[in-house]
C-alpha positions as CSV (number, residue, x, y, z in Angstrom):
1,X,0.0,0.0,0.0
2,X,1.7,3.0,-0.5
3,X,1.5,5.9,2.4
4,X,1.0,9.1,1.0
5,X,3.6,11.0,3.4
6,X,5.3,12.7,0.2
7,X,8.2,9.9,-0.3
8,X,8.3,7.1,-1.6
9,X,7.0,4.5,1.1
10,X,5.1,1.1,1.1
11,X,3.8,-0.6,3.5
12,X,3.0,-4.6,2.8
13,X,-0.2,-6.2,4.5
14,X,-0.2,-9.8,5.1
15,X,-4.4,-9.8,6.3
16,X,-7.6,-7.9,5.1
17,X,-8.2,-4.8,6.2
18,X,-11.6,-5.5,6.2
19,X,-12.6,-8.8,7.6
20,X,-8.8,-10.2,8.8
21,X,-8.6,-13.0,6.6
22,X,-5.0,-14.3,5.4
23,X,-4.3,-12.9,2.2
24,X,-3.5,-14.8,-1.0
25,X,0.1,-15.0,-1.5
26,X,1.8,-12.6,-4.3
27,X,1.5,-13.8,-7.8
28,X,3.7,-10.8,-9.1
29,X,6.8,-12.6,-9.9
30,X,4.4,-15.4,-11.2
31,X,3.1,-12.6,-14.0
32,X,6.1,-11.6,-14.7
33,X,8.5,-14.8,-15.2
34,X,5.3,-15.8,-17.8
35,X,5.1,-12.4,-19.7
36,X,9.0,-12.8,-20.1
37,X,8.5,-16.5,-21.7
38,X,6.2,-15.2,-23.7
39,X,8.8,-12.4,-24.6
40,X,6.2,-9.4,-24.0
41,X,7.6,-6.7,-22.2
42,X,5.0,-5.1,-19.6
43,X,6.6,-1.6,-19.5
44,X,6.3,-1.3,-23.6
45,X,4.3,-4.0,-25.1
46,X,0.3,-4.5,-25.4
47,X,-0.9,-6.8,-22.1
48,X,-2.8,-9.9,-23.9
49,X,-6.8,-9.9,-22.2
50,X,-5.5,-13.0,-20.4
51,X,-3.3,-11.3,-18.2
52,X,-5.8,-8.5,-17.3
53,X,-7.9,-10.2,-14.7
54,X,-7.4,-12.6,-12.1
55,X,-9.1,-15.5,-13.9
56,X,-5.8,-17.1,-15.4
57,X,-4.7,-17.3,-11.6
58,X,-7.8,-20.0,-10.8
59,X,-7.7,-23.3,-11.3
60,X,-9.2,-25.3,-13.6
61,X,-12.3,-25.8,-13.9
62,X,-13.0,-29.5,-13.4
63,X,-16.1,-31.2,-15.2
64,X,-18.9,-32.9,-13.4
65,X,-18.9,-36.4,-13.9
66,X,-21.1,-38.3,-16.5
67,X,-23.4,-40.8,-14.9
């Protein structure tokens, strides 16, 4: 979060703010490491729709079984 106090500071929160759950952890480096196989560069390059949104970060969707 960053803390408008005129500098530069961050401050990283490990719970909600709001109802105190755990927090998911980072997927940053995750985004990055697969925008860089794909050789797009974030700063310079159009983001594809897939990496947009948060649904490329659930799983899979698993099928209900035929009976």
């Amino acid at each position: 979060m960053v803390i408008h106090d005129g500098g530069a500071s961050t401050l990283g929160i490990d719970f909600c703010p709001w109802c105190g759950q755990r927090l998911p952890e980072s997927q940053r480096d995750r985004w990055f490491d697969e925008l860089e196989r794909r050789g797009i560069d974030p700063w310079e390059d159009p983001i594809q729709a897939e990496f947009q949104d948060e649904g490329r970060l659930a799983p899979p969707r698993q099928e209900e079984d035929e009976r």
